[in-house]
N, C-alpha and C positions, 0 to 999 in steps of 0.2 A: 537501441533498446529492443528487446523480445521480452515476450510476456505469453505465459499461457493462464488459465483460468482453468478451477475446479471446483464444483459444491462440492462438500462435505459434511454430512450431516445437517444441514440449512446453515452452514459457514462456507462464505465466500473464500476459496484460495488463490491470491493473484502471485505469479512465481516470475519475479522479472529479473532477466538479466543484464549484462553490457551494459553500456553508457546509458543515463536517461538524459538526455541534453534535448532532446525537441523532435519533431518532426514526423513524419506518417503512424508509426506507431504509438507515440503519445497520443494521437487523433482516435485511434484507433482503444486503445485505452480505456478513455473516457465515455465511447460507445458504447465500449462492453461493459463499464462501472453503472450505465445509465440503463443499461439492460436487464441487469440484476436487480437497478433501482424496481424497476415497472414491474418486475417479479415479487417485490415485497421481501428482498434478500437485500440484510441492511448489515448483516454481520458479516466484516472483510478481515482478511488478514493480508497484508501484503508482504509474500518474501523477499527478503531483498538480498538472501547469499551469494549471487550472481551477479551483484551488479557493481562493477568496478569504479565506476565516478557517475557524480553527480554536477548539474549546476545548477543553476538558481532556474533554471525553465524544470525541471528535474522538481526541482525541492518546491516551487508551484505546484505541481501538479499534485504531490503528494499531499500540499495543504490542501489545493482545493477537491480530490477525495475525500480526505477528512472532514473539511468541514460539508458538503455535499452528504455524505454519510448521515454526520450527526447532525444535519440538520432536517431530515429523512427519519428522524428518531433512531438511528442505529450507531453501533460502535463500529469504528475500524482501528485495527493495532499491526505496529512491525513488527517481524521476526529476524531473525538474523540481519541486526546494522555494522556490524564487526567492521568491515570494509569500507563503509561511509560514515561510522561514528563520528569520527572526529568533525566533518562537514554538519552534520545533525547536531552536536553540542554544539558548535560554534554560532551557530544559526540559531539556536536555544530551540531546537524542535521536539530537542529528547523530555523539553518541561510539558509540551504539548500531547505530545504519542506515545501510548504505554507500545514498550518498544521488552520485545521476549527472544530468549537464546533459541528459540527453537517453534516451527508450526505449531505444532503440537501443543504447546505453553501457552502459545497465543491463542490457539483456538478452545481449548478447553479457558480461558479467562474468559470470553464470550457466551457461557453458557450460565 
């Protein structure tokens, strides 16, 4: 997994790619989700058109963003699950995360 990050008008943009299965970058992740926290930036989108599989350390992390997020009083939502949809329904995440075809969807729902 890679990941880069971008504000956007006070919307957080996290653009991840490759595998999310575990390890340095995951760690690293969470640093930066916790950085944003401290900034008072509580609106995230996370894209996910890059990212080819998932697993259950993966689909962790993304919950516990989420809940992390909203429990911080802010919203985070997906963008692009095209490629891991079917792992996200299966998982019933898609009843959890307002989940948008596009950044842009997602981030204008944020406001």
């Amino acid at each position: 997994m890679k990941f880069t990050d971008d504000l956007q008008d006070n919307v957080v943009v996290f653009t991840i790619t490759g595998r999310i299965l575990g390890g340095n970058d995951l760690t690293m992740f969470r640093g930066r989700l916790q950085e944003y926290a401290n900034l008072n930036k509580y609106q995230i989108v996370i894209d996910l058109s890059g990212v080819d599989r998932i697993n259950s350390v993966g689909i962790g992390m993304l919950t516990s963003a989420y809940l992390t997020t909203r429990d911080s009083g802010g919203k985070l939502v997906l963008a692009n699950t095209t490629n891991i949809e079917s792992i996200l329904s299966m998982t019933r995440l898609l009843t959890i995360f307002e989940s948008f075809d596009s950044v842009d969807e997602a981030a204008r729902s944020l406001h």
